[in-house]
N, C-alpha and C positions, 0 to 999 in steps of 0.2 A: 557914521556911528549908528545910526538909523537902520539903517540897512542890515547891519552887523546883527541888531539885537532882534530883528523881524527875521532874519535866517534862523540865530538860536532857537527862539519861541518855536517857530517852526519844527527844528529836528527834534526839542524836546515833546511836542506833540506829537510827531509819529513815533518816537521812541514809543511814550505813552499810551499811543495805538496798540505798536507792533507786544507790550509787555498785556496789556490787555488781552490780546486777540492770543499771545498764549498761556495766557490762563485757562482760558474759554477751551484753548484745543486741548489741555491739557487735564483740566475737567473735563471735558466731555467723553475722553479716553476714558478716565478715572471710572466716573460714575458708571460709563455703560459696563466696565469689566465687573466692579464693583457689584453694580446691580445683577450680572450674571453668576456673578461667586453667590452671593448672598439668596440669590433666587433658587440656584441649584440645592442649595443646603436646606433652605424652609423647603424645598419639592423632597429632599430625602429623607428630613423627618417629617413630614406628610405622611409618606409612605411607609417608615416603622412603625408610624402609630394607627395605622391602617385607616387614613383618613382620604380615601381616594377623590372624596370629589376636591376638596383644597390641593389635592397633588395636583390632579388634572388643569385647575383652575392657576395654577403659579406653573404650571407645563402653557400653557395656549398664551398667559400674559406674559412669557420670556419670548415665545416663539414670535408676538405680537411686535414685543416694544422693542425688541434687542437683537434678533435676526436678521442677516439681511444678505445679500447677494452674494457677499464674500467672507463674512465672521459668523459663527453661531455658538450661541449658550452651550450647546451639545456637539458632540463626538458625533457620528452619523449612527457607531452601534449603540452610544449612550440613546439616542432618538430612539432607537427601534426597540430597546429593554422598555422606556417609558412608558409608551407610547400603547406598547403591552400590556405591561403595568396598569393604566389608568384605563385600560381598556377602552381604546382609541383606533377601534379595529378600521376600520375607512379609512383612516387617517396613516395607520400603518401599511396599507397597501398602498395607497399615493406618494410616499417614501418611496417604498422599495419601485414600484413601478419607475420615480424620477432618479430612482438609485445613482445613476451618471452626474445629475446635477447636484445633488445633494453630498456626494460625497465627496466634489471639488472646494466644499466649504472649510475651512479655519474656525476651529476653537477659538476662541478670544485667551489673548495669552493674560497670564497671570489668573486663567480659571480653572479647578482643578476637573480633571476628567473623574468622572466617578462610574465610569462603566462596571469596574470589579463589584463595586456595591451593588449595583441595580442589578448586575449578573445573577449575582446570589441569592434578591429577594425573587427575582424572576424563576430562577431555577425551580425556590420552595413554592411557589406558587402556581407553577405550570399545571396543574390537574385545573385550577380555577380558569386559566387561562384557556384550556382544552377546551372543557366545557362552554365558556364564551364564544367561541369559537365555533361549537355545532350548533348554538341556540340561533345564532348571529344570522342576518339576511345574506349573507356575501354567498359571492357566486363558488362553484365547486373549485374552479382554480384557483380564487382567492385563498380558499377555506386552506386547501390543500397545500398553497406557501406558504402561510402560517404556521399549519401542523410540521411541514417541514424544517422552518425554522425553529419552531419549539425543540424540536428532537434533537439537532442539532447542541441547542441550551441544557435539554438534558444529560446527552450522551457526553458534551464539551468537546469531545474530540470525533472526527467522524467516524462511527460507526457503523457496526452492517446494517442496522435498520435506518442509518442517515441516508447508506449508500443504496438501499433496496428503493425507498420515495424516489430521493434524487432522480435516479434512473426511469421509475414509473413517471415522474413529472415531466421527465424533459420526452420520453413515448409518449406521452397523454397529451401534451401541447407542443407539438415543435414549433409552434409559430407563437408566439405570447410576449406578452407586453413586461415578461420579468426577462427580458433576456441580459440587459445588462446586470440585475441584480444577482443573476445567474451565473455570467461572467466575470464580472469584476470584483462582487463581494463576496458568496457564497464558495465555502470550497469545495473543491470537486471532490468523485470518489477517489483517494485515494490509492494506491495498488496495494496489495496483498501479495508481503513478501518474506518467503522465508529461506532459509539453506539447513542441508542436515547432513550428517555423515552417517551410514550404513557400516555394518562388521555383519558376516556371517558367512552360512555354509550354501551349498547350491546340490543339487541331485545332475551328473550328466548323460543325459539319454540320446545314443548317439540314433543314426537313422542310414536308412540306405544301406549298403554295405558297408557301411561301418558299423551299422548293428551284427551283423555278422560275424564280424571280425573282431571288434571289443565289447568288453562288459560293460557296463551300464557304472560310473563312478562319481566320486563326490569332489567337490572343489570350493576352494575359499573366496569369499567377493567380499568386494569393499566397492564405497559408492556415495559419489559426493553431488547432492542434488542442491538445483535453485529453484523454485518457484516462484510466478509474478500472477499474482492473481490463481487462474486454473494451467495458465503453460506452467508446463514444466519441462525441465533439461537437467542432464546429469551426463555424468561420468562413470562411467561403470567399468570394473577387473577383475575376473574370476581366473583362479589357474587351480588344474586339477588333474588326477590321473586316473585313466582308463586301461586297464588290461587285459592282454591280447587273449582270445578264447584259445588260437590252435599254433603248429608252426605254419610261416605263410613265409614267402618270398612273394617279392614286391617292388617295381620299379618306383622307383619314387619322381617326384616333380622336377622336370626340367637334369634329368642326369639320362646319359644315353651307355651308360658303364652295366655292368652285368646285375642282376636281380639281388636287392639284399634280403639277407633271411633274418627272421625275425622267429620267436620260439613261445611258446607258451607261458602265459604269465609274464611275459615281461608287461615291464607298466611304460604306458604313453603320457608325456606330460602335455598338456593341454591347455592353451592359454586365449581369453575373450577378452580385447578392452576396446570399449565403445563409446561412442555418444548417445545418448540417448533424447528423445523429442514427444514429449505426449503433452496432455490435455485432460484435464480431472475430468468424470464425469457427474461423479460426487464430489463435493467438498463441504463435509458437514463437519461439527466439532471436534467429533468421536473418529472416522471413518474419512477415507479419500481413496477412493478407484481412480486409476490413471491408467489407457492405454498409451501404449507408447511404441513410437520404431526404433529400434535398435541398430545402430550403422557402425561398420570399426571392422576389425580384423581378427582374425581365428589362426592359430599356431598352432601344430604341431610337432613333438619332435620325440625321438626316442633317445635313452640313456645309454644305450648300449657305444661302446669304446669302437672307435671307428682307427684301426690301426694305421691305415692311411695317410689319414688326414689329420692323427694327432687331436682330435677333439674329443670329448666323451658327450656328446648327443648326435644324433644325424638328425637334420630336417625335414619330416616326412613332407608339410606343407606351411605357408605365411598365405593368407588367401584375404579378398577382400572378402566380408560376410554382414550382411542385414538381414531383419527380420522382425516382424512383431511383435510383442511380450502386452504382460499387463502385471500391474501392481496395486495390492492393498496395504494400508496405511492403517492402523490401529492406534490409538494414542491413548495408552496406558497411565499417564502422569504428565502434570504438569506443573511449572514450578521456577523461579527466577532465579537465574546466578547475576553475578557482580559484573561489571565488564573493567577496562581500562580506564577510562572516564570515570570511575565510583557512582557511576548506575549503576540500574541492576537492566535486565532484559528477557521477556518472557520467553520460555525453553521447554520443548516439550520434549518427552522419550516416548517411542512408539515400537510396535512389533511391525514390520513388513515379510508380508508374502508375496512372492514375484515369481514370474515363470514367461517363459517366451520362446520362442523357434528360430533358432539361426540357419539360415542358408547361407552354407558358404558355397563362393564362385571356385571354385578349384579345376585346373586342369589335371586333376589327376582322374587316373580312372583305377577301373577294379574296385580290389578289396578297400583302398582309402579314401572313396569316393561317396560324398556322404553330405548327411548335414547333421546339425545338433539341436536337441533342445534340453533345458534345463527348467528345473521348479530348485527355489530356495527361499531362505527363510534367513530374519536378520535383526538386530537391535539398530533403530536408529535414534541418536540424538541431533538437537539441534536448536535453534532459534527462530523464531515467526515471529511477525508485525500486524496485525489484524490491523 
């Protein structure tokens, strides 16, 4: 019986323990999240009430009491708004420099993240923040990840002048000690992407003896381009007719049958569809120069009734043809439509002037032995993504 009630005593003393010991774990959970909600919230009104050094001063005693290897008070960008914020400039480049280590940390759950807020006061306060920042002893790389991040805050979304620093920082330091904050936080520059469709007319000015032989005519093109950054690619279709100066007889491509004759005035219809490959050389708001090669194939054929053969065209030539061209871009207006999704997406309409020189490969010789070039002119619409 002894025995019996010396066991009991026993398990109700560890019981005893084990309800203790989780209380203690259970508080201590409690208090620290607790003490980080409650901390974050006196540092945010701290800071609407423009009371910096108590923000600063409840920022260093959470980072102190309540931080630690694996949980933090703060988000990693909440850290870097603050940290801003309280103008904690030293302090914000030992962040981003440990960026790798820092960012494998855990919010304490049940704390709310308040980065949108600090975003906001940080954004209206960036000129303060600039300026701290030129006054500041830090070194020029430090100065200049700063400035970069700031822009960043301003623009929100990356921009050309996020993407012009960007670019000058990582030529300016290829070796530096933000490279993970480089890579794993900061986003890169984006591409620059847009697509447009082309409608208009073209001039065709033949060469060789085909100047000779045809007038100089006009023809319709249409033209579906993409751009990614300054490449550019398209699609290009012009068909048009050129008419004969004189009567000519003429063997044509690949036929060993007798000469056919051809009469004044008659019209040749004439067709160009290409890929096309260039590279802006401009690409400002307004304006974009793109030279470009032109690759694809050139057709010709006549209308005249071929009693023969039952068809009403003869093919004078199908030939491969490339060649150079260049194009300017005008952007006359700009302006948002709706999409599918009930966005909307920025669209711009522009004038294009285009011109270029086809050499076609043709086995033919004589009078249909030639190349082309053409100048034209076009409405393009379309969509870009700066």
């Amino acid at each position: 019986m002894r025995k019996i009630i010396i066991v009991m005593i026993a398990l109700m003393t560890v019981g005893q323990l084990n309800a203790q010991i989780d209380k203690e774990i259970a508080g201590f959970v409690d208090s620290t999240e607790q003490l980080a909600q409650n901390g974050k919230m006196l540092l945010l009104k701290s800071l609407q009430k423009g009371d910096l050094n108590k923000a600063k001063e409840v920022y260093n005693y959470l980072d102190d009491k309540v931080n630690n290897n694996r949980y933090s008070a703060f988000s990693f960008t909440e850290e870097l708004y603050v940290l801003l914020l309280t103008d904690q400039l030293d302090l914000w480049t030992d962040r981003a420099k440990k960026s790798r280590l820092y960012l494998r940390k855990l919010i304490y759950p049940n704390v709310e993240d308040l980065s949108e807020d600090f975003y906001y006061m940080l954004k209206d306060r960036l000129p303060f923040v600039e300026g701290s920042v030129e006054r500041s002893k830090l070194n020029d790389e430090d100065k200049e990840m700063i400035m970069l991040f700031a822009i960043l805050v301003g623009e929100g979304l990356p921009g050309d002048r996020y993407k012009r620093n960007l670019k000058s920082f990582k030529q300016k330091y290829p070796i530096t000690e933000y490279k993970y904050f480089l890579e794993l936080y900061l986003p890169g520059a984006p591409k620059k992407v847009s697509y447009s469709y082309v409608l208009g007319g073209s001039g065709l000015l033949p060469t060789g003896s085909l100047a000779n032989t045809l007038e100089p005519g006009a023809a319709f093109l249409i033209d579906f381009s993409v751009t990614v950054d300054r490449f550019y690619f398209g699609f290009y279709a012009a068909a048009g007719n050129l008419s004969l100066k004189e009567d000519v007889e003429a063997y044509l491509e690949g036929s060993e049958a007798d000469p056919v004759p051809f009469y004044r005035g008659d019209d040749f219809y004439y067709t160009n569809t290409a890929g096309r490959f260039g590279y802006s050389i401009l690409d400002e708001d307004k304006i974009i120069l793109t030279p470009y090669l032109n690759v694809g194939f050139s057709t010709m054929e006549s209308p005249t009734f071929d009693m023969d053969s039952q068809t009403q065209s003869i093919e004078v030539f199908t030939d491969f043809s490339a060649g150079p061209g260049f194009r300017a871009k005008f952007v006359l207006a700009e302006f948002e439509v709706p999409t599918f999704y009930g966005t909307k997406a920025p669209s711009r309409l522009s004038f294009i002037v285009d011109g270029g020189y086809n050499l076609i490969f043709s086995d033919n010789v004589g009078i249909f032995k030639g190349d082309m070039g053409y100048l034209g002119a076009g409405i393009s619409w379309g969509i870009y993504h700066k």
